[in-house]
N, C-alpha and C positions, 0 to 999 in steps of 0.2 A: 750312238746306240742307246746310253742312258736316257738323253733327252726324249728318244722316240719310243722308249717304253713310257715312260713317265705317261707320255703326249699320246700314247696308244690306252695306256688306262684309265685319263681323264676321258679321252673320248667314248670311250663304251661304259663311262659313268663307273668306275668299280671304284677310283677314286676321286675325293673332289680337293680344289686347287688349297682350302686352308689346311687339308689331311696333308696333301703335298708337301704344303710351306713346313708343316710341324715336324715332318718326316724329317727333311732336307737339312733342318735347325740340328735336329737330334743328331742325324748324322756327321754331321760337320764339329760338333760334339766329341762325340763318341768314335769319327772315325771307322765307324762301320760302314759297309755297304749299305745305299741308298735302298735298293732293293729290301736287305734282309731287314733295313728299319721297317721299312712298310710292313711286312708280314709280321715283324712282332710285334709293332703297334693292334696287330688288328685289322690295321685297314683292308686287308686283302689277305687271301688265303695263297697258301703255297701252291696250290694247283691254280688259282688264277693267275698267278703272277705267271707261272711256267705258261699256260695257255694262251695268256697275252702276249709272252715272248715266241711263240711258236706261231699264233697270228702276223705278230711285226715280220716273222725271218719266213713267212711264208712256208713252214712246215707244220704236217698234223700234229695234233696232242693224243701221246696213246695214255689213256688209266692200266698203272701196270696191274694197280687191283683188281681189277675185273676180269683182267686176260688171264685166258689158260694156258700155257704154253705146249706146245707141239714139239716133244722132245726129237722128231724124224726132221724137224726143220728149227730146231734149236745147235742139230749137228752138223748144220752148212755151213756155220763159221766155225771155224777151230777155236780152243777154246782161247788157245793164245791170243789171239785175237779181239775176242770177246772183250778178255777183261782188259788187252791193253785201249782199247778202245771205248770200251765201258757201252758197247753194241750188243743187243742181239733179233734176230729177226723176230717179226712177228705175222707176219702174210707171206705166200706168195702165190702170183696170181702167173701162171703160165712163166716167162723167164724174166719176170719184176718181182722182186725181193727187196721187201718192206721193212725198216731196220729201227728199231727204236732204240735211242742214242742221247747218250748226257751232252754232245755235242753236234748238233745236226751240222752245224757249219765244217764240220770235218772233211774236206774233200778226200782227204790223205786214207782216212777211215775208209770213206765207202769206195774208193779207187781199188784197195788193196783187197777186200770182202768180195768187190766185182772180179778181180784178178782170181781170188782161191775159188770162188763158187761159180763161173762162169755163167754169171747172172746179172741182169741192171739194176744197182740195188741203189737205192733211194732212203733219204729217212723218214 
């Protein structure tokens, strides 16, 4: 998964391969995630890095700042729910419920939010 983020940011140019190497160094260092080196180097911002990892896993990128939330469809998932999954919807388009999610690869998440809201819910 590491390699192909890395290999997903050099290919859309956000990062280049000495930014790489210097990250990698530090990291190995310091023991940090490869990842959060790169953003606090600089090299890339925290919403790039998220948006390139949502490219790789083949799910959207929502900006939570820009959304307004829909408290009548913020009440489809229980709240328990919500936070243990760290879910909450943001669309829904006929019985497709659109879920923005700290872990899209959650199947257990959206299985369970399809199960209370009798909806296909997706991240």
């Amino acid at each position: 998964m590491l390699e192909d983020l890395t290999n997903t940011l050099l290919a859309d140019r956000l990062l280049t391969e000495s930014q790489l190497q210097r990250a990698q160094e530090q990291a190995r260092r310091s023991t940090c995630a490869l990842q959060k080196v790169i953003v606090e180097l600089g090299f890339v911002t925290e919403k790039e890095l998220v948006e390139a990892i949502g490219r790789r896993l083949g799910v959207g990128f929502v900006d939570l700042d820009g959304l307004t939330l829909d408290g009548d469809l913020a009440r489809l998932v229980p709240e328990h729910l919500a936070k243990r999954y760290k879910v909450f919807p943001v669309s829904q388009n006929g019985n497709r419920l659109t879920l923005a999610m700290s872990d899209p690869m959650n199947v257990i998440a959206v299985d369970d939010i399809r199960l209370v809201t009798g909806l296909k819910s997706r991240p």
